[in-house]
MARBA-272762 format. One line per field, with one value per residue (C-alpha): residue in one letter; x, y, z. Coordinates in steps of 0.5 Angstrom, whole numbers, plus 500, padded with zeros to 3 digits. Layout:
REM MARBA-272762
res = [A,...]
px = [X,...]
py = [Y,...]
pz = [Z,...]
REM end
This chain:
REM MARBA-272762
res = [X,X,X,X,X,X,X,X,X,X,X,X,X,X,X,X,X,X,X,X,X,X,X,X,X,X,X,X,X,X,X,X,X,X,X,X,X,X,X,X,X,X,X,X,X,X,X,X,X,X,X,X,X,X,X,X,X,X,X,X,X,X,X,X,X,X,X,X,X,X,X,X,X,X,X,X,X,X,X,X,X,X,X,X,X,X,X,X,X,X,X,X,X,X,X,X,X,X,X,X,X,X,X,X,X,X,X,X,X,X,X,X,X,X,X,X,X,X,X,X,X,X,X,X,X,X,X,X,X,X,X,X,X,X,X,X,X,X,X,X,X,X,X,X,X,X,X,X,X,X,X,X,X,X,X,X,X,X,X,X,X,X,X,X,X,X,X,X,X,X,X,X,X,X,X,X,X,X,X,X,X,X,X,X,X,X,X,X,X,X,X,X,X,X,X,X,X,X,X,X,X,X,X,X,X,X,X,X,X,X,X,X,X,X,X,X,X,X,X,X,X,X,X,X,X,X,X,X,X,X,X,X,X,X,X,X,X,X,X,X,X,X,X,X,X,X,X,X,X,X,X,X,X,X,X,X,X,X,X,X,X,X,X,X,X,X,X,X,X,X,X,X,X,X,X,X,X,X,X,X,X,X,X,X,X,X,X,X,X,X,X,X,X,X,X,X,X,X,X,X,X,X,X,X,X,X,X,X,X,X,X,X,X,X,X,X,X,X,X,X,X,X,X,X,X,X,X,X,X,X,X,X,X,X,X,X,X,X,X,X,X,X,X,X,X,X,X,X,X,X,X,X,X,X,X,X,X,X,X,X,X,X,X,X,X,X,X,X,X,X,X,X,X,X,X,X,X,X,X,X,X,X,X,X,X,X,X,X,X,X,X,X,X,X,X,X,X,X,X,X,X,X,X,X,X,X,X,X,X,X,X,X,X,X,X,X,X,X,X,X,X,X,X,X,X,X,X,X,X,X,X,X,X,X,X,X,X,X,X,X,X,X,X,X,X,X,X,X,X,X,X,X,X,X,X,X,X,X,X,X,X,X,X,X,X,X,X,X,X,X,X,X,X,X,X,X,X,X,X,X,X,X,X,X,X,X,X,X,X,X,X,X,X,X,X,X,X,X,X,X,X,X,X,X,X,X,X,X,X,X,X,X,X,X,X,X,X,X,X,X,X,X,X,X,X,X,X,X,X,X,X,X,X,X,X,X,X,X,X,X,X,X,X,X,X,X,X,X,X,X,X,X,X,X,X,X,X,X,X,X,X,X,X,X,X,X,X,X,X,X,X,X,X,X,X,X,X,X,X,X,X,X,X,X,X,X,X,X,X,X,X,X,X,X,X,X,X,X,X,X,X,X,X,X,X,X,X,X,X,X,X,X,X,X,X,X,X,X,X,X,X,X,X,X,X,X,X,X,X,X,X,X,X,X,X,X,X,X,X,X,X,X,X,X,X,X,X,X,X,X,X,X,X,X,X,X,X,X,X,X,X,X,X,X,X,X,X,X,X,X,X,X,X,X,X,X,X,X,X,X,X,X,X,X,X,X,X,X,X,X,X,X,X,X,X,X,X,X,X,X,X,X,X,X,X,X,X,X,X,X,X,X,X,X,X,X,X,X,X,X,X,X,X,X,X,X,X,X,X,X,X,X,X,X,X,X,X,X,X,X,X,X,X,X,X,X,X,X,X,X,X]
px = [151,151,145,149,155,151,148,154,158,152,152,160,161,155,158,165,162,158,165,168,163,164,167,174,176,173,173,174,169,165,167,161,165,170,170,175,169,164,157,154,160,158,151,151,155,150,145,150,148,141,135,130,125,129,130,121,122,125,122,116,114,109,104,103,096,094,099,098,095,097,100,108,107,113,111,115,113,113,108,110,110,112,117,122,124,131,136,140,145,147,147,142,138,130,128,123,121,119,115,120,120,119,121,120,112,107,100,095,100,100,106,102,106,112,114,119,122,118,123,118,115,120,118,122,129,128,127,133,137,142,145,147,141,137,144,142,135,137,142,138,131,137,138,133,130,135,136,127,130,128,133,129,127,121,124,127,121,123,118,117,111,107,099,101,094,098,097,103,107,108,112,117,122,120,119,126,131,136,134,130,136,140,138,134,140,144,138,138,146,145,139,145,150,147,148,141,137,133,129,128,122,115,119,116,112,107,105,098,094,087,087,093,092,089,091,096,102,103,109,114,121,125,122,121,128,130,125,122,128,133,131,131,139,141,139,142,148,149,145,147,140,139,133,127,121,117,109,102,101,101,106,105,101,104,103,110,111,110,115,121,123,122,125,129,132,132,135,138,141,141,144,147,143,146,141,134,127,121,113,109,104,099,102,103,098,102,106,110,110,113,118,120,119,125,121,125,121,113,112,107,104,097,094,095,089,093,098,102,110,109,106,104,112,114,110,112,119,117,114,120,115,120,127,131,136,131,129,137,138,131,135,142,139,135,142,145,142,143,150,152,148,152,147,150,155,153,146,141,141,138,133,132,138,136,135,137,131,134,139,135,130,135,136,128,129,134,131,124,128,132,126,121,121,119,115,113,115,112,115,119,114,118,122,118,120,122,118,112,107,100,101,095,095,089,088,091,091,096,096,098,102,102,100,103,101,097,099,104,110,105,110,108,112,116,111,105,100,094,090,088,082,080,077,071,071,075,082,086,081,084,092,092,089,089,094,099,105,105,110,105,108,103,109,114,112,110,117,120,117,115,113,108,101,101,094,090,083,081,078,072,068,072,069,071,078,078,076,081,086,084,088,094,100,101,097,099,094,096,093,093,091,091,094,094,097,091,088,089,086,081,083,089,083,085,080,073,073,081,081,075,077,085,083,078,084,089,083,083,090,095,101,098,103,101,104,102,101,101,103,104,101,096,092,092,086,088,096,095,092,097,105,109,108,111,112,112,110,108,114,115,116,119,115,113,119,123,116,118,124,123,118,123,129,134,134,134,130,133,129,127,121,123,116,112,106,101,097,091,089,088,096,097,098,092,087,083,086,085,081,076,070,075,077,071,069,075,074,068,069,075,070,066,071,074,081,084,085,079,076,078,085,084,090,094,098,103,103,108,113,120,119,116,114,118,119,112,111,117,114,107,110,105,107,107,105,111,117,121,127,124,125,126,131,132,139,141,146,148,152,158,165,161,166,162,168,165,168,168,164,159,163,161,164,162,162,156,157,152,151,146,146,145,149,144,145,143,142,145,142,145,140,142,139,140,141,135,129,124,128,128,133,133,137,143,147,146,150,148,153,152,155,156,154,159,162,164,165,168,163,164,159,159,153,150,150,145,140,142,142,136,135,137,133,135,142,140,144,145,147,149,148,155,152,152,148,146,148,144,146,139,136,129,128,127,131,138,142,148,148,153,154,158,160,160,162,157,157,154,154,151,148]
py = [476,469,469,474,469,464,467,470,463,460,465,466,458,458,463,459,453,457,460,453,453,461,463,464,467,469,465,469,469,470,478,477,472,476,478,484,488,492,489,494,492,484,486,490,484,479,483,484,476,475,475,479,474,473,481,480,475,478,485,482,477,472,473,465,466,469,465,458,456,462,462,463,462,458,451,451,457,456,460,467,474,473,470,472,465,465,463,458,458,464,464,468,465,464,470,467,474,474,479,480,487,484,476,470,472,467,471,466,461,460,454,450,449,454,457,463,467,474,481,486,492,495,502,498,496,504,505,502,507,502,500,494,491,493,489,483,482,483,478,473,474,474,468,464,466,463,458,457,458,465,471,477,480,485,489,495,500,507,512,517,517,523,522,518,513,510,503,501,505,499,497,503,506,513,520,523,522,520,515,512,512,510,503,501,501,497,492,491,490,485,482,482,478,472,474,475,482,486,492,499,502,504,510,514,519,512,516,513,506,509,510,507,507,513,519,524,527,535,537,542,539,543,539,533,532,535,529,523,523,523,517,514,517,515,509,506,509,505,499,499,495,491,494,499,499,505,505,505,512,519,524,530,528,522,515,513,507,513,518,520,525,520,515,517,524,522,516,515,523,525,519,515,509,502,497,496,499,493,495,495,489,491,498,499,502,504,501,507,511,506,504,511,514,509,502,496,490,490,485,482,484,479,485,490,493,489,486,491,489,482,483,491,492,488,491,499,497,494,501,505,508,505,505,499,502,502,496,494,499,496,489,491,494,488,484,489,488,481,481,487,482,476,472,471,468,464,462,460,452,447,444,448,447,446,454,455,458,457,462,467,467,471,475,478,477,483,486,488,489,494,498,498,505,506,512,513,510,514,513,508,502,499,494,490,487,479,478,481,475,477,479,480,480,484,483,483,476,477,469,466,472,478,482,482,487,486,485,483,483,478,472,465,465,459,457,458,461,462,466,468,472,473,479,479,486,492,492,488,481,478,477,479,476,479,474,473,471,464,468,468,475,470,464,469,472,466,463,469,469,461,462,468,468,469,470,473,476,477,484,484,486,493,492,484,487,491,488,482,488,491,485,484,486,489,490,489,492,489,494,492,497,493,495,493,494,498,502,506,506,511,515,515,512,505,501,496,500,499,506,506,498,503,507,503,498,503,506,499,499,505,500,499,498,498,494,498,494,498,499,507,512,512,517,516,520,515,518,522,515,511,510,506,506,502,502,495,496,489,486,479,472,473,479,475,474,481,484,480,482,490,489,486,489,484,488,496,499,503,504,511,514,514,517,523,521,527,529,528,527,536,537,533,537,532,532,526,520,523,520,516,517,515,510,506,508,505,499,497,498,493,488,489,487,493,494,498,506,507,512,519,521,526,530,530,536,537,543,540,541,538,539,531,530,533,539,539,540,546,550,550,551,545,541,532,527,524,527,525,520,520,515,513,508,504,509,516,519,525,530,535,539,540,542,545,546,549,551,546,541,541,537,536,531,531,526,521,519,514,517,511,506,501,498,501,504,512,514,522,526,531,536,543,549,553,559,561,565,560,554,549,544,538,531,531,526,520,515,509,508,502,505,501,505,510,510,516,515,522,521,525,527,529,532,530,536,534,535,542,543,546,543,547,545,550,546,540,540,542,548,549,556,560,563,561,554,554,546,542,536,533,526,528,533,539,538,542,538,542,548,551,553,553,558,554,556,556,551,548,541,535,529]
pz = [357,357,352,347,347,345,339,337,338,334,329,327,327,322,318,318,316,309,308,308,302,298,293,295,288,282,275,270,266,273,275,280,285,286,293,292,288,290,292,286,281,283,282,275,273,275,271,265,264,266,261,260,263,269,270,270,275,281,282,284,289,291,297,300,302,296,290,290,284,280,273,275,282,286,287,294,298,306,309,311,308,301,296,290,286,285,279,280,275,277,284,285,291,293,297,303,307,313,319,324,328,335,333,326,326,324,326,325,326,318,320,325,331,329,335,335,340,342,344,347,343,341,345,350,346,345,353,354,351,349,342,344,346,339,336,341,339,332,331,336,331,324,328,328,321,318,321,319,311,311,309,308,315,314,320,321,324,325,324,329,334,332,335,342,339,333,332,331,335,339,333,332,336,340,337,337,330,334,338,332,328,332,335,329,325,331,330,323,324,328,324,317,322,319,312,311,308,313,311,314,314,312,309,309,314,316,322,322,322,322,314,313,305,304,308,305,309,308,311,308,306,311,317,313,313,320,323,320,314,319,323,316,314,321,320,313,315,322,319,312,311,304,302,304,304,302,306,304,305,300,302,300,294,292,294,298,293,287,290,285,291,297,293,288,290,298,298,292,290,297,301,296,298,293,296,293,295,296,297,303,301,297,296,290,284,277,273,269,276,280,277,274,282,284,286,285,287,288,294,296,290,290,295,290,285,279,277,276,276,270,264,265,267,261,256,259,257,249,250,252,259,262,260,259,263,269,269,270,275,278,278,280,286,288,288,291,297,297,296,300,307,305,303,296,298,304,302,307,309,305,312,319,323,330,335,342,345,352,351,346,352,356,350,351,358,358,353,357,364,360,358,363,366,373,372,380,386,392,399,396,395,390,391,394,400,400,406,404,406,403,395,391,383,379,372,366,366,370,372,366,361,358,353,346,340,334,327,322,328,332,334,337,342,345,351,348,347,353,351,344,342,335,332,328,324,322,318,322,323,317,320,328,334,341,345,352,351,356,361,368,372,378,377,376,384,386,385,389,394,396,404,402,400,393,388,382,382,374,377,372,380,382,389,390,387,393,398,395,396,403,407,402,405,397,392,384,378,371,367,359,353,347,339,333,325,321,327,331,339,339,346,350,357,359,356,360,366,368,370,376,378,380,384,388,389,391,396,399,399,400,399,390,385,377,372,365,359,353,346,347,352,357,360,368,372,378,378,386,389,386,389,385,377,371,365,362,355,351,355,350,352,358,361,367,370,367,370,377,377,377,382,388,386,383,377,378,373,368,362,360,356,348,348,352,356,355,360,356,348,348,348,342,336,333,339,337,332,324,318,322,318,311,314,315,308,306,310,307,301,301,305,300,294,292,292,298,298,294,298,297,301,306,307,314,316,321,325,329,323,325,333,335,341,347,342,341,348,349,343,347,353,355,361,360,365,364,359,354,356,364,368,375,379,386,386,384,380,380,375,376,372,366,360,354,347,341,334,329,332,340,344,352,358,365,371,372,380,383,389,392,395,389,382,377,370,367,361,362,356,352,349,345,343,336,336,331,335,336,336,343,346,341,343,341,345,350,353,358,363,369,376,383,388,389,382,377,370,366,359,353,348,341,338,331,329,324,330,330,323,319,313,306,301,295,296,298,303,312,314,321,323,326,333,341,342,349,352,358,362,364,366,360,356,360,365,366,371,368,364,359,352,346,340,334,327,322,316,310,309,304,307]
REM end
């Protein structure tokens, strides 16, 4: 908390400082500084006097690595992901962008010596089941950003987990709409608290890296819409974000980037979205497509196969493939966003302000120890007894960090980085790197316990790491299994014989823990052998000591899986990661020069259709490792008096009681089963609630009844079928704690 109210006092006396400076009221000959008027109606009067080179000028940025030098190319780029010039005389700012999913990036250290502070994977801000803690990473990552110059945050991942290899799942929010959409807007609110834009994205169905540029996503509008396009709407509507950003990959037949029904049908028809639509880099491949389609703004655009949004836009327009109306409603779109954020009228610093990375750090802290999942604890291993005087560590370079993921989102942490691999070949060796974050768990426990015998086998030698093990009184294994942006993990093992160097440690030492670190699920052969298990994800800068922490007790594990952990690849509806032999075509021929995308695209379908992960498994009657929303705590809690109310709307309350013996906090679940054949238990609802022992808290859930909805494509709209909807109560899915059910009346509703 003391982290929080740091960032927010800095935050809103930065704010209050800028406002000292804003326009309070509007000269009238300049409608757009009146601050009574609406973001678009400023913004459609700031295009009302801009020329036409200037329009040309900002629906195309700059791509710093590729740039400098060319015609046109801003002469004050920092580097980082891209730059829009901006127009002075009319207020309008410079935007510097900037990858931001876990942190300010800097992946290749781009800007020698520029550090910034690294929450973990977003798979565990999404285990955290907490709003609060996605606004916290995102106003601490908006803070620094701004105060690094930078006003356009490439943030905001949120689509769904559909193949459990997913490189980027890491990056991403989990498989369920409401969750996803949930906590994604609540990180971007926080991101624009600093008057600055964030994106949501990669809109849409980015479901796979292997293949990123080519693969085609089929999928029927119906579940398109009651799945990944969910999350989405959910998101804009919590988060209000200043831009989307569309993905690289075809849906349905079209480029992403080319999608008049994405991007202009959806998301402007549909939901009544005001701001403006930026590319993935490099994802843009037409002209008069794209711009007709609804793209505003191609980023990044020296990746693309042409420079398609300057001369080649400047000429469709003299030609009238492109209406001159559009063109303005490309740039209205684009200043809409940036007055809507804030940052017009309060502009980024002039030189980078100084950064609390202190505070921040408590920020990640928090972030990790809420979202690492206890997925076993037999017999009570853990927490770990602060008298334990022979304590071992195996692997995962445990002795001086922890892992981090690869890829845009890569952040060089505060601290520094202690190891740093790079890669020699394949789609992602020219901007990710395999780092640790200098948070050393070995450190972390040494501190806990300084009278004990405290050390670290690398565990390259499984039987010298068992008989490291053998004498110690507890035995702890760092598994790691790495991920990166533009490549998905082969299978679901863990990687160099950790799997074998587990058991022979858990058979020298029945007293094993393992601490996972991972971007997604793992398979794990050794479970049987093993009593105490976490989940510790890619735990950021401070995952030593979160990590630590959990293991002795003085933070009670609460994270719950926001992905289900299958119990091998054969029960995921693609049993093996799609496209590989395209891919490698793809791969060469961009190694060898050529543009990427070139190969022939291949079309992936979903089966699943809007049934994602836990409803996958409930429709196939399959039963996970680990289930959605599953996690274990040091205490216990139960729930009673159920009341289920129906009619208009679903509404449930029911007392949580923490029948332990320890403070700690639940994560009580609601999950609903339409009345339609066929049809399994979706979440509806969920709240995170902190108990002392012994404590009740009566809670009320109303479900989002869009998870109960079938999509209407015909009328473009919702239809919730009138009929009995059966209610559970449960602590994942698939668990019924508490059983009722309700009669809803049927309805039609638009977005």
């Amino acid at each position: 908390m003391r982290a929080t109210r740091s960032i927010l006092r800095s935050v809103l006396l930065g704010s209050a400082a800028l406002a000292l400076t804003a326009p309070v009221l509007a000269a009238p000959a300049k409608p757009w500084l009146n601050l009574s008027l609406s973001p678009e109606a400023r913004a459609r009067a700031i295009v009302g006097q801009m020329t036409q080179d200037e329009k040309l000028q900002i629906v195309r940025t700059w791509f710093p690595p590729f740039a400098t030098g060319k015609p046109g190319a801003p002469t004050d780029m920092i580097p980082s992901a891209g730059e829009m010039v901006g127009i002075p005389r009319l207020g309008i700012p410079t935007l510097r962008e900037s990858d931001a999913s876990l942190g300010v990036a800097n992946q290749v250290e781009q800007r020698k010596g520029d550090v910034a502070t690294a929450l973990p994977a977003s798979l565990a801000t999404a285990a955290s089941f907490d709003p609060q803690v996605a606004y916290e990473g995102g106003a601490m990552i908006g803070a620094e950003a701004r105060a690094k110059r930078f006003n356009v945050l490439l943030a905001g991942g949120v689509n769904l987990t559909r193949d459990p290899w997913g490189g980027r799942d890491f990056e991403y929010l989990g498989e369920d709409p409401l969750l996803s959409g949930l906590l994604a807007g609540a990180s971007i609110k926080g991101v624009e608290s600093n008057h600055i834009v964030s994106t949501i994205k990669h809109y849409a169905l980015n479901a796979q890296e292997t293949g990123r540029m080519v693969y085609d996503a089929r999928i029927g509008q119906p579940a398109l819409h009651e799945s990944d396009l969910l999350a989405f709407q959910i998101g804009i509507e919590k988060g209000q974000p200043g831009s989307v950003m569309c993905s690289y990959n075809l849906v349905n037949g079209d480029h992403s980037c080319e999608s008049h029904e994405l991007l202009t049908s959806v998301l402007r028809g549909d939901w009544g979205y005001k701001g403006w639509v930026m590319s993935d880099w490099g994802a843009v491949h037409s002209t008069v497509k794209a711009a007709n389609a609804g793209l505003d703004q191609d980023s990044g655009a020296e990746l693309d196969s042409g420079d398609f949004f300057r001369a080649k836009l400047r000429d469709a327009v003299a030609k009238g493939d492109v209406p001159q109306a559009r063109l303005d409603a490309m740039v209205t779109h684009i200043l809409t966003g940036i007055v809507s954020s804030g940052l017009y009228d309060h502009p980024s610093p002039a030189a980078v302000e100084p950064i609390d990375y202190a505070a921040h750090a408590l920020v990640a802290q928090k972030a990790a120890e809420e979202g690492i999942v206890l997925l076993r604890n037999k017999g009570g291993l853990l927490p770990l007894a602060a008298t334990a005087t022979t304590v071992v560590l195996i692997g995962g370079h445990a002795d001086v960090g922890v892992l981090s993921g690869g890829g845009s989102s890569q952040v060089r942490s505060v601290g520094g980085v202690p190891i740093e691999i790079p890669l020699k070949s394949g789609p992602a060796a020219s901007f990710a790197r395999t780092t640790w974050h200098g948070s050393s768990p070995l450190k972390a426990i040494r501190a806990m316990l300084p009278g004990a015998d405290v050390r670290y086998v690398d565990g390259s030698d499984p039987a010298a790491a068992a008989a490291a093990a053998k004498s110690a009184d507890i035995a702890l294994v760092f598994a790691t299994q790495w991920r990166t942006e533009a490549e998905d993990v082969h299978d679901l093992a863990l990687p160099d014989g950790q799997d074998a160097l587990i058991a022979a440690v858990a058979a020298a030492n029945p007293r094993t823990a393992v601490v996972l670190e991972t971007g997604g699920p793992v398979t794990m052969p050794w479970l049987d052998k093993v009593p105490a298990v976490l989940a510790a994800w890619y735990p950021g800068q401070r995952g030593g000591e979160a990590i630590a922490n959990i293991l002795f007790g003085k933070v009670n594990p609460s994270g719950r899986l926001p992905i289900t952990f299958p119990t091998s690849e054969s029960q995921a509806p693609r049993p093996a990661p799609v496209g590989l032999a395209i891919a490698a075509q793809d791969d060469a021929a961009s190694n060898a020069g050529g543009a990427p995308g070139t190969a022939h695209s291949f079309p992936v379908e979903y089966p699943e259709g809007a049934d994602v992960g836990y409803r996958w498994y409930a429709k196939q009657a399959q039963a996970p490792l680990f289930p959605f929303g599953y996690g274990l705590s040091y205490t216990q809690f139960a729930y009673s008096h159920l009341k289920v109310t129906g009619g208009a709307a679903l509404t449930v309350s029911f007392d949580v009681t923490n029948s332990g013996q320890l403070a700690g906090a639940d994560v009580p679940q609601l999950y609903v089963t339409p009345p339609a054949g066929g049809a399994v238990a979706r979440l509806a609802g969920f709240e995170r609630v902190t108990l002392n022992p012994g404590e009740t808290r009566h809670v009320t859930l109303t479900a989002e009844r869009r998870t109960l909805s079938t999509w209407d494509e015909a009328a473009r709209g919702w239809n919730l079928a009138g009929g009995r909807y059966a209610v559970a109560i449960g602590h994942h899915a698939g668990d019924a704690a508490l059983e009722g059910d309700a009669t809803l009346a049927g309805a039609a509703f638009k977005p």
